[in-house]
C-alpha positions as CSV (number, residue, x, y, z in Angstrom):
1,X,92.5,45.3,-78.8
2,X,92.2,41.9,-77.2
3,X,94.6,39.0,-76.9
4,X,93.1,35.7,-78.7
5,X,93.7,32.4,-76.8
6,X,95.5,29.6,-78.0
7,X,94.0,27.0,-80.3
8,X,94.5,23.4,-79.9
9,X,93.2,21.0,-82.8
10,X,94.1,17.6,-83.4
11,X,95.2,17.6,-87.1
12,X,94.7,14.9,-89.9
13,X,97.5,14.3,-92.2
14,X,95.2,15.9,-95.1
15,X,94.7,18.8,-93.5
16,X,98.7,19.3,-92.6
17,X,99.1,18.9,-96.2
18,X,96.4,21.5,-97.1
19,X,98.3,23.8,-94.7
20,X,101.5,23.1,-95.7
21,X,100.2,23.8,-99.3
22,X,98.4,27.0,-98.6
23,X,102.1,28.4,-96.6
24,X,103.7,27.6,-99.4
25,X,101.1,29.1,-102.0
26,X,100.7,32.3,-100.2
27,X,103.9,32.4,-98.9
28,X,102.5,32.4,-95.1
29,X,105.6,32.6,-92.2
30,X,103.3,30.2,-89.9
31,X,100.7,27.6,-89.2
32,X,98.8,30.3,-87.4
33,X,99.1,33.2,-89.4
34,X,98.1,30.9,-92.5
35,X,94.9,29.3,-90.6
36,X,93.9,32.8,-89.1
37,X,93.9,34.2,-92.8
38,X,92.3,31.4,-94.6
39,X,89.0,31.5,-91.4
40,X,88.7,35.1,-91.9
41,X,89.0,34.6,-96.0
42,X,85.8,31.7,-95.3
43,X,83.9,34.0,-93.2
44,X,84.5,36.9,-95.7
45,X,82.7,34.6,-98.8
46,X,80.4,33.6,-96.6
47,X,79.0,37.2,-95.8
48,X,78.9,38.1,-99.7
49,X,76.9,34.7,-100.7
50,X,74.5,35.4,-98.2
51,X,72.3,32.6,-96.7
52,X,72.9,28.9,-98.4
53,X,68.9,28.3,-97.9
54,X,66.3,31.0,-99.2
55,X,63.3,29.4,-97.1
56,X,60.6,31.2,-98.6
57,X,61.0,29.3,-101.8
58,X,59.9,26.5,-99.8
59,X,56.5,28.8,-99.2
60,X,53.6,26.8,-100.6
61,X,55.7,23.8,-101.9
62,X,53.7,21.1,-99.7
63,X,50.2,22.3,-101.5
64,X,52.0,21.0,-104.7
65,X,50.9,17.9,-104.0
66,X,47.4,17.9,-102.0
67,X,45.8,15.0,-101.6
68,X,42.5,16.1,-103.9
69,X,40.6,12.7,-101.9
70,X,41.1,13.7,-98.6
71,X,40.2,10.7,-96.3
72,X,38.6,13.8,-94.0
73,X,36.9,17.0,-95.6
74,X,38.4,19.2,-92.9
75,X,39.9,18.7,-88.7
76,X,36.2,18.3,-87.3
77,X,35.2,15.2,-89.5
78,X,38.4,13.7,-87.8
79,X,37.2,13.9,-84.3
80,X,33.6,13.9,-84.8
């Protein structure tokens, strides 16, 4: 087991009332206990959703719309 360092964040008065909300919701004893829960509730919905982009449906999506009068015919006309 290891111990975890302390945390020092400079809080907005919307996020103190988010805390203060969730404490009371869950019925949380502390700031901490409640902000430890709710990151490792985030990271736990993060692993089941999986990755926010899918990158290979962006596989072929610039051919959509090829220029079909190419200035150039292909990379040699454009140095030659």
């Amino acid at each position: 087991m290891y111990s975890m360092a302390q945390l020092n964040i400079n809080q907005t008065p919307e996020f103190e009332e988010d805390l203060q909300r969730l404490m009371s919701l869950r019925k949380y004893r502390s700031k901490s206990e409640a902000i430890r829960l709710a990151v490792k509730e985030c990271v736990a919905r993060a692993l089941e959703s999986g990755p926010d982009c899918n990158f290979s449906d962006w596989l072929g999506l610039a051919r959509q719309n090829e220029n079909v009068n190419p200035r150039f015919k292909n990379h040699s006309e454009i140095w030659d």
